[in-house]
C-alpha positions in Angstrom: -76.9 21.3 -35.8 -75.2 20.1 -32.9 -75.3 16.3 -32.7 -74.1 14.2 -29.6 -74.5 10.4 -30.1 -73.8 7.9 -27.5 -73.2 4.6 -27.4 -71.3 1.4 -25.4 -73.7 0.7 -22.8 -75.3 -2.5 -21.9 -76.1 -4.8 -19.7 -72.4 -6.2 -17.2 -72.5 -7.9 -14.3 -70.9 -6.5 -10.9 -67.2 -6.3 -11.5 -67.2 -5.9 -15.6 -65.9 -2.7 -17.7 -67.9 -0.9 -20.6 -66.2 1.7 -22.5 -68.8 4.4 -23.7 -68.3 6.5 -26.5 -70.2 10.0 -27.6 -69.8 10.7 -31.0 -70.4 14.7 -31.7 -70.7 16.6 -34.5 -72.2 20.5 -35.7 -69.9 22.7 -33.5 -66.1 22.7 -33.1 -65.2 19.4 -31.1 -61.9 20.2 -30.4 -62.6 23.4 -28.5 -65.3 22.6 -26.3 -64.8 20.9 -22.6 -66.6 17.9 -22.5 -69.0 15.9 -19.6 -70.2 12.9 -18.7 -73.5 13.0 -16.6 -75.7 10.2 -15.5 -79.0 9.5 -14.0 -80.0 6.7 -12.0 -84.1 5.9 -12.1 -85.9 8.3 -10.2 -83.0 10.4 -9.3 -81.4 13.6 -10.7 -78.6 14.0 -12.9 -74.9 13.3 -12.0 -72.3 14.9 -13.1 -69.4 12.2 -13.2 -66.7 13.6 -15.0 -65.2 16.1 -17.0 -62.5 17.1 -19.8 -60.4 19.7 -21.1 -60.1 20.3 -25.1 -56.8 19.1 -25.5 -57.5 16.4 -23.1 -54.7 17.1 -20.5 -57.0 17.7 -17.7 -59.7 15.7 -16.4 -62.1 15.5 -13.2 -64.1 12.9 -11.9 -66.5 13.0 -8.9 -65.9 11.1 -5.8 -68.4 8.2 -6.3 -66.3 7.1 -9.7 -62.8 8.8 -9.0 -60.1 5.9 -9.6 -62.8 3.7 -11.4 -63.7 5.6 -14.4 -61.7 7.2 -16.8 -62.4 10.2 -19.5 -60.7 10.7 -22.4 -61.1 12.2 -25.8 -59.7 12.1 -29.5 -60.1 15.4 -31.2 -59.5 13.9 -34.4 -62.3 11.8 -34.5 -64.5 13.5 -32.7 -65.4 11.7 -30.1 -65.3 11.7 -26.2 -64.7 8.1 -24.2 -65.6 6.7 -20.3 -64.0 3.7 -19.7 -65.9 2.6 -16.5 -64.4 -0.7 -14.8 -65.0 -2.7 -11.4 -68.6 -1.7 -12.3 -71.4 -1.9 -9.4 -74.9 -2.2 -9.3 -75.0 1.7 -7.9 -73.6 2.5 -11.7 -76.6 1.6 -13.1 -77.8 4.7 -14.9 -78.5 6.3 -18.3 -75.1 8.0 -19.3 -74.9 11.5 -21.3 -72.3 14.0 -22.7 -72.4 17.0 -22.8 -71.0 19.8 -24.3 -69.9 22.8 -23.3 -70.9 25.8 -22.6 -74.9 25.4 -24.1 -74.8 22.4 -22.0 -76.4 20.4 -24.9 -76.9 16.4 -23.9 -76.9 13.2 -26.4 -80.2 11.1 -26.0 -78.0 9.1 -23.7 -77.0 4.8 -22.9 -78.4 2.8 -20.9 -75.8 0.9 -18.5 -77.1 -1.8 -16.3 -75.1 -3.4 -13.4 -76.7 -6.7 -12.5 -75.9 -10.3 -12.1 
């Protein structure tokens, strides 16, 4: 069974960092692109940024390119999103997802507020 568990966010105020992290498991980590997608309240989903397997090549979209950054580690499993200079626009429940069923975590909450 294909598990995608995500965790990291919170509550920052304008200008703070949060690292999230998806932990997956049930399909073969190391082979699968990766995404980050988010959703603000009320809106449709995001897509924010993506990764290769081996992690060599990445892609962000324009609203987070130079302030977020993807990354993986095959051997654990897991798939990161350092976010920094964080505003209140971020505010959103985060996902990964896996590719190619396009299977989504239960996603974090990150909140942007002073």
């Amino acid at each position: 069974e294909v598990q995608l568990v995500e965790s990291g966010g919170g509550l920052v105020q304008p200008g703070g960092s949060l690292r999230l992290s998806c932990a997956a498991s049930g399909f073969a980590f190391s082979s699968s692109w990766m995404y980050w997608v988010r959703q603000a309240p009320g809106k449709g989903l995001e897509w924010v940024s993506s990764i290769n397997t081996s992690g060599g090549a990445t892609a962000y979209a324009e609203s987070v390119k130079g302030q977020f950054t993807i990354s993986r580690d095959n051997a654990k499993n897991t798939v990161y999103l350092q976010m920094n200079s964080l505003k209140p626009e971020d505010t959103c429940v985060y996902y990964c997802v896996k590719d190619p069923d396009l299977s989504f975590g239960q996603g974090t909450q990150v909140t942007v507020s002073s």
